[in-house]
N, C-alpha and C positions, 0 to 999 in steps of 0.2 A: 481629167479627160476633156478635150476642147470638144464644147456644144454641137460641131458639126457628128462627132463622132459617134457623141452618146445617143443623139438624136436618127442617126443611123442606124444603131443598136435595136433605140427603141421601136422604130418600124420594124425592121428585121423580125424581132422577137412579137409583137403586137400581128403581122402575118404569120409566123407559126404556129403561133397558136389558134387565131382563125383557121388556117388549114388546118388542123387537128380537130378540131372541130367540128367543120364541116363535115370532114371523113366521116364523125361520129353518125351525122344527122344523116350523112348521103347514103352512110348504110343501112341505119334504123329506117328510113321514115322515107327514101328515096325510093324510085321504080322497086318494085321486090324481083328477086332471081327467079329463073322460072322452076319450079320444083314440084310437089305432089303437095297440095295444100293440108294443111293443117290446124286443126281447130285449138290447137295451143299458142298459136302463133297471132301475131295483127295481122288483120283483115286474112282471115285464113276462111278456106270455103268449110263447104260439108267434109267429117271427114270419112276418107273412103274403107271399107271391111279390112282390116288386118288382122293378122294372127299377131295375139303380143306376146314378148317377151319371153322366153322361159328360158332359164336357168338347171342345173347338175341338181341332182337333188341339198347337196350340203351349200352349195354357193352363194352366199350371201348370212349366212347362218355363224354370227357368233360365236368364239367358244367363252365358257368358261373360265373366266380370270383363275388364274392357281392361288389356291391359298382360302377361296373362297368354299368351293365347290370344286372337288379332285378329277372326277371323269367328266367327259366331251358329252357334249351333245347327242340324244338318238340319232340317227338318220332320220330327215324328213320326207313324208310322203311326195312322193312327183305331183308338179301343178298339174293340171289339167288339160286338157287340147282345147281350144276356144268353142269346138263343139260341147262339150260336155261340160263347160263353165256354167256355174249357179250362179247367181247376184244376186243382192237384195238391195232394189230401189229407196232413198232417203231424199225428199224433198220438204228444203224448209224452206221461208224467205230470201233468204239470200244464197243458198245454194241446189245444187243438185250433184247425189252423192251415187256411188255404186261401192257396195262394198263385198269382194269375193269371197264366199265362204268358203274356198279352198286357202285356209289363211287365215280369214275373217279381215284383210286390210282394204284398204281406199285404196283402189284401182282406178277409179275417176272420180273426179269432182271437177264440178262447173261454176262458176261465179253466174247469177243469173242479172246482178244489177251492171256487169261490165261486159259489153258486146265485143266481140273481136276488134269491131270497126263501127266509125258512123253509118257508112252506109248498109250495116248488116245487127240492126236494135234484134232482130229475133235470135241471131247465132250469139250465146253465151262463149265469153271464156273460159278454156280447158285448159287449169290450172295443171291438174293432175291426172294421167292419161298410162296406155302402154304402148301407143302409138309409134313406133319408128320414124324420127331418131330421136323426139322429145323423150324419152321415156322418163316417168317422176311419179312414182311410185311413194306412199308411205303405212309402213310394213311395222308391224309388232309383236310381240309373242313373252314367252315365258321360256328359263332356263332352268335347269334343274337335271342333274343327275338320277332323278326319279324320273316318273313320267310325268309330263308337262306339253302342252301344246305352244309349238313354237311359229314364226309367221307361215309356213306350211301346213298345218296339221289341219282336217277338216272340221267345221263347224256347221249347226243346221240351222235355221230359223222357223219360227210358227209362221214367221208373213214372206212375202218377197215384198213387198212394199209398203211404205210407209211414208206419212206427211204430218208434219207441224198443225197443217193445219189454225185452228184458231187459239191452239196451246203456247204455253212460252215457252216447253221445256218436253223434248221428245228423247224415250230411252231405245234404243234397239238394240235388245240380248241376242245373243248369239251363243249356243250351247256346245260346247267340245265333246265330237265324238267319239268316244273312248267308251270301254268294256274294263277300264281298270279301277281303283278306287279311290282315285283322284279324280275329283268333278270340279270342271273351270266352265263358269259363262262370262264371255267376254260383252261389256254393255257399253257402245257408243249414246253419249249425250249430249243433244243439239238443241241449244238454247236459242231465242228468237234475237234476229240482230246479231247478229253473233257468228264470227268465226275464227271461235275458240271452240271445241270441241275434246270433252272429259273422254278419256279413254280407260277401261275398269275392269278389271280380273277380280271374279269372287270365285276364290280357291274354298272348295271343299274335301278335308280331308278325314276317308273313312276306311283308311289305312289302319294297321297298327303298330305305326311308326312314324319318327316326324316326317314331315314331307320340306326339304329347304328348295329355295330359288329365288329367283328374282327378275324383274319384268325388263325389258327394253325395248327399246320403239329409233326406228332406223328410217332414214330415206336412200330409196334405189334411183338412182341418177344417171343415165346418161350424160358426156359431155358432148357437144353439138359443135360441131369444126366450126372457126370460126371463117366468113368470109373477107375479103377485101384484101386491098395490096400492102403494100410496105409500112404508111402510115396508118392502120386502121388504128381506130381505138375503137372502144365499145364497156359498155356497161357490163360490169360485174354477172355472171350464171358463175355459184359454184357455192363451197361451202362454208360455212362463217360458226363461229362457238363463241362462247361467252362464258366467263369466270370472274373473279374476286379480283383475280392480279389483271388480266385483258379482260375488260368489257366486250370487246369487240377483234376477234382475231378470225382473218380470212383464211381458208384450209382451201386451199385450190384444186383440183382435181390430179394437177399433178405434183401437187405432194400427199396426195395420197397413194399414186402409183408409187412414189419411191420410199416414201417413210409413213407408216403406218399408224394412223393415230392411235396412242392408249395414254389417256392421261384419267386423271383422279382431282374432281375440283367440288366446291361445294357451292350448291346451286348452279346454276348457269341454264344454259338451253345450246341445241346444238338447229342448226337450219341450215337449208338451202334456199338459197334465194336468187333472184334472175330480176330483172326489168319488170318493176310498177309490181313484184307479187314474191310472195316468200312463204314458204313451210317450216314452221318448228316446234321441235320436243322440247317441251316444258317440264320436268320433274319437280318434285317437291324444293323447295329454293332452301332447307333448313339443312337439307342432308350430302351426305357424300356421294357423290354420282361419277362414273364411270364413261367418258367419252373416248370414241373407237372409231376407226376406220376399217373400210376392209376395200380391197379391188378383186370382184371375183372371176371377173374372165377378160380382162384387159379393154374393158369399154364402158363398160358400167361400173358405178363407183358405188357405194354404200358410208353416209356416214351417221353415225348414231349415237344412243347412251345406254349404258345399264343402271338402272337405282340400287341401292343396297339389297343385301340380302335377306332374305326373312325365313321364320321355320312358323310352317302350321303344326300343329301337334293333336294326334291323333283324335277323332270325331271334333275338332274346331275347324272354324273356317277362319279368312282374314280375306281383304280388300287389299289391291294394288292399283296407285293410279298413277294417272301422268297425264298432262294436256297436250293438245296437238293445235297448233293455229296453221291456218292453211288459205289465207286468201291476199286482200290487196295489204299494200304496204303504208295502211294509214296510221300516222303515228301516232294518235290517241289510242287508237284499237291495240296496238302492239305495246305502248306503253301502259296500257292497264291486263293486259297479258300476263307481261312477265321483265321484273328492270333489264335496262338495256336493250330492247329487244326493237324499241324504235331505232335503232342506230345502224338496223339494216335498211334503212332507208340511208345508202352510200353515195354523201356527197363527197368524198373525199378526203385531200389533205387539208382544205379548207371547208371542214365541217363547222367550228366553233364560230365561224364568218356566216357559213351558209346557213345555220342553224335560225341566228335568231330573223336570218331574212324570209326564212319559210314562217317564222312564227308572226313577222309583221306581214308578212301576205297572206297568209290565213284570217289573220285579224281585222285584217282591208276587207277581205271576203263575206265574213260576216256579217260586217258593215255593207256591202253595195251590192252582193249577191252575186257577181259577176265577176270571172278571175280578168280576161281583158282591162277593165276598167281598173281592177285591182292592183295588178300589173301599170297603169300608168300611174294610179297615184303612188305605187312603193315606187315609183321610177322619180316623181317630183321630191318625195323625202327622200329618197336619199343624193337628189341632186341639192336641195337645201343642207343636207348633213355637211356636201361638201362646199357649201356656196364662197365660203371665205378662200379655202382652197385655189378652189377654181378662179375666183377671180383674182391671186394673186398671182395665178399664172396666166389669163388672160392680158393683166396688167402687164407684164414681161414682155408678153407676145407683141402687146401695141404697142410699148417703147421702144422694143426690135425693130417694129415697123416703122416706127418715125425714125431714125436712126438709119436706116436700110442702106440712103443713098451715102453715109458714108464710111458703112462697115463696107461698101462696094467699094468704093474710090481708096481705101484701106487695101485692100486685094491688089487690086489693081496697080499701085504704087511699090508693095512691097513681096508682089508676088512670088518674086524668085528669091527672095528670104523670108523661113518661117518663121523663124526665132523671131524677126523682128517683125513681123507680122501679127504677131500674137502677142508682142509685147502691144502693141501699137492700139489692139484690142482691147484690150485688157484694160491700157488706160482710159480708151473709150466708154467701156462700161464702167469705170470708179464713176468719171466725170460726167457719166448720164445715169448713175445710181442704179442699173441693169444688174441680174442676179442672172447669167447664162443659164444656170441650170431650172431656175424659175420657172418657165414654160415647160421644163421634161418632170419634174420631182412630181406634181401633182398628179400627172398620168403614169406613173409610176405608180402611184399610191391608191390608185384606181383599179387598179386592174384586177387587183385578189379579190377586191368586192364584184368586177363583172366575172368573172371566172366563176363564183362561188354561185351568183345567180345563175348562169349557165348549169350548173349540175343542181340547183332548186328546181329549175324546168322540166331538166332532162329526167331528175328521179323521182317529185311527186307524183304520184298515182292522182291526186286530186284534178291536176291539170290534164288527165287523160281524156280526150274528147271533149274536154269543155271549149264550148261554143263563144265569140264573140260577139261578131257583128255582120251582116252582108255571109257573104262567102266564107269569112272565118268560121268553118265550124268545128274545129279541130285544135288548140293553140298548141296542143303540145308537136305537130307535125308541120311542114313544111308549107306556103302560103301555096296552095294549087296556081292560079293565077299573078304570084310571083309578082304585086301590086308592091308589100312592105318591103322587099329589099329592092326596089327601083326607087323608091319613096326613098329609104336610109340611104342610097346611094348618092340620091340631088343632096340631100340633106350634109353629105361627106366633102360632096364638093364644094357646097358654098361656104362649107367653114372651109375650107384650102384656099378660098379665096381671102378668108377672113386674117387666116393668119400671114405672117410675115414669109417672102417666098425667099428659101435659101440661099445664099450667094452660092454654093457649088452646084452646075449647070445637072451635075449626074443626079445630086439628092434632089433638086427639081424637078426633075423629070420626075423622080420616084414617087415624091408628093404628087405629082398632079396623076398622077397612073395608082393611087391605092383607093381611090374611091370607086375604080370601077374595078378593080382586084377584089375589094370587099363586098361589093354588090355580086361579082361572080358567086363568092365565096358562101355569101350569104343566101343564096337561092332555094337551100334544100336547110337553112339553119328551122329551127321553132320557130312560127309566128308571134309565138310569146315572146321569146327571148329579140324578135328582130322588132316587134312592138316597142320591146325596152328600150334599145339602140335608137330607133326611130326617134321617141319623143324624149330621150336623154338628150340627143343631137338639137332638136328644137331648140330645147331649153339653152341649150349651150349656146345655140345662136342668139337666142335673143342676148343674152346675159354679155357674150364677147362683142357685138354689134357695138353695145351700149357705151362699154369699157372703151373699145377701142376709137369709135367717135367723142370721147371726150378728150382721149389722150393725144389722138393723130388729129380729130378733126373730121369734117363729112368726109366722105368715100364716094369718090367716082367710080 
């Protein structure tokens, strides 16, 4: 492919993907639409009195796998009207919890160390709400052909509120109201630091017969229409499971309308996850566990697990457990969880790239305590990683440029034949020892490493509201005052200077028009991510300045 061509390409594709991007950033983190705020949301306000959710009585209720346990499900008691809602208040360190005793489930939970927004430290994130149209419930219960209290069945408590306080380790029971003689107290445990959260069925049976079943724990989801035009993209809301054979498999909401998940894997965890936060069922990782979908009324989706099954035997009791994690998407937290569980932190098809670039930025972190600063020096290694690289294609670029006036006069002579134009070329570059594609191959080989930092940006929760410098107090959102992409844009254009200007008049023009196309472009990108570009750009100039004034000579 002749140089002018590929080099064509390569802009082409190096602008759509910037526009793709941008889209990403212009929707997340640009002007917001105007709507009813919400406290689930970035920079979302108060939120205002709703009635949540409610469901048929059986809708969202499991049945029983056949083979296990032969009859269906009781019917479950009707929720409640939001008047006659009971709650019991759960405040630890890092959360703030409501859990319905028409249920006994998390109905809300709040992140108290992640504010909606900078400008808003008092309003906590609502991870888990009934709020319309986030709704993100996560729901649990007991199956059985007997009696058993399922995520409906009602529960009382001694307290309505409860706090960690100066303890590590906080139980809140919950007693199943039943007149039969099967006694279940359901006991959440909230340990300090921590959002991992034990969830516990102590079945007493004083029956005089066995009592069989087995526990499951589900998320009720809402899917939330997605905004923007034709190019939008957007981060992942939806659902994701994990097993032996897929570490990591996406369940999207619509395939859960059309195909119904039931599968059977041992260990795993089943979650929904969304931007910077995620919820998942953790079961025992030893056993066979039961993962399911269900859609019960065409908007809301339900996806979850059943653990194996168990028999209590008349006057014994037994424990059922499961964990539930429920907050940000830090990958140490989630990787001492449950395996694989950090890997809903979704960078992508260039995870194995983006992976260990998150691991040397964290590690920067450590070091200098400040991601800005962290972000420039992963931005100098890995301009060093590439340094031989680059400079064999900066070296390209300055013998093109010396050579210029007579790959011109070349054109010019042989215009009206190609063939012999490009032979004529071609000899040119033996006899100046020129590699055409020398100047394209290294930007090529570049680009999955910036891609891959782009979705390090875009999906660590670490970089959420971390502050830089000045006015930077935000890296993960766009520069208010729109200083770093004027900045990478001078910076765009003095390497266009720098490099060799194309003999075709059309790709000329193209070149000298993509440094203010990517300053448009980049207006609404990350600070962070336009920080990296910025002082990538620096570097490059010094480093092609250098090259090219030995090769060509000083520059007018």
């Amino acid at each position: 492919m002749p140089l002018e061509q590929l080099r064509t390409l390569l802009i082409v594709g190096m602008c759509v993907v910037a526009f793709l991007m941008w889209q990403q950033w212009r929707i997340d983190y640009g002007p917001a639409p105007t709507e009813a705020p919400s406290a689930t949301r970035e920079g979302g306000g108060e939120v205002p009195p709703a009635a949540p959710a409610t469901l048929s009585e059986d809708a969202g209720v499991p049945e029983i796998p056949s083979g296990a346990i032969e009859e269906q499900v009781a019917p479950a008691t009707t929720a409640p009207s939001v008047t006659e809602r009971e709650v019991v208040s759960v405040t630890t360190d890092v959360v703030s919890v409501e859990i319905d005793l028409a249920g006994g489930n998390l109905h809300r939970l709040e992140l108290l160390h992640y504010p909606v927004s900078v400008d808003r430290p008092d309003l906590p994130f609502r991870l888990l709400g009934e709020i319309e149209p986030d709704i993100f419930v996560a729901q649990s219960g007991l199956l059985s052909a007997a009696d058993a209290p399922n995520h409906r069945a009602r529960f009382r408590s001694a307290r309505r509120e409860y706090a960690l306080g100066d303890a590590d380790e906080l139980d809140v029971r919950l007693d199943w109201e039943s007149d039969g003689p099967i006694g279940v107290t359901k006991v959440y445990t909230f340990r300090r630091d921590s959002y991992l959260i034990d969830v516990s069925y102590e079945i007493r049976n004083n029956a005089d017969m066995p009592w069989a079943g087995r526990l499951y724990g589900q998320f009720l989801r809402a899917e939330v229409p997605p905004e923007g035009g034709l190019f939008r993209t957007y981060t992942y809301t939806g659902g994701v499971i994990s097993g032996p054979e897929k570490p990591y498999e996406k369940i999207e909401f619509s395939d859960m309308a059309k195909n119904m998940l039931e599968r059977e894997t041992s260990g795993g965890w089943v979650a929904m996850i969304q931007h910077y936060f995620a919820g998942a069922w953790i079961p025992d990782q030893s056993a066979i566990n039961r993962f399911y979908s269900l859609e019960p009324d065409g908007v809301r989706y339900v996806l979850g697990l059943m653990t194996p099954g168990v028999q209590v035997q008349p006057g014994d009791s037994s424990v059922l457990r499961i964990g539930l994690y429920v907050g940000p998407k830090v990958q140490a937290r989630m990787e001492a969880a449950a395996p694989n569980l950090k890997r809903a932190v979704d960078y992508g098809w260039l995870w194995l790239i983006a992976q260990p670039l998150f691991w040397l930025l964290d590690w920067i972190h450590g070091v200098v305590g400040n991601w800005g600063w962290s972000i420039i020096i992963l931005t100098l290694l890995v301009k060093l990683a590439f340094f031989h690289l680059s400079a064999a294609s900066y070296k390209s670029m300055a013998r093109m440029r010396k050579v210029q006036p007579r790959i011109t006069a070349i054109r010019d002579r042989y215009g009206g034949d190609k063939a012999q134009m490009n032979q004529k070329m071609m000899e040119l570059y033996r006899e100046e020892k020129i590699n055409p594609l020398g100047g394209c191959l290294p930007i090529v080989v570049q680009i999955p490493v910036f891609i891959a930092l782009y979705w390090v940006l875009l999906e660590s929760v670490e970089l959420r509201q971390a502050s830089f410098v000045f006015w930077l107090k935000d890296l993960s959102v766009y520069d208010p005052f729109f200083v770093l992409p004027l900045m990478m844009g001078a910076t765009m254009f003095i390497q266009q200077k720098l490099n060799p200007a194309p003999p075709d008049p059309l790709q000329a023009r193209i070149m000298m028009a993509l440094p203010f196309v990517f300053t448009f472009l980049f207006l609404f990108f990350p600070s962070g991510l336009v920080l990296y570009w910025f002082i990538n750009n620096l570097l490059s100039i010094a480093q092609q300045w250098i090259i090219t004034r030995k090769i060509v000579g000083p520059m007018s």
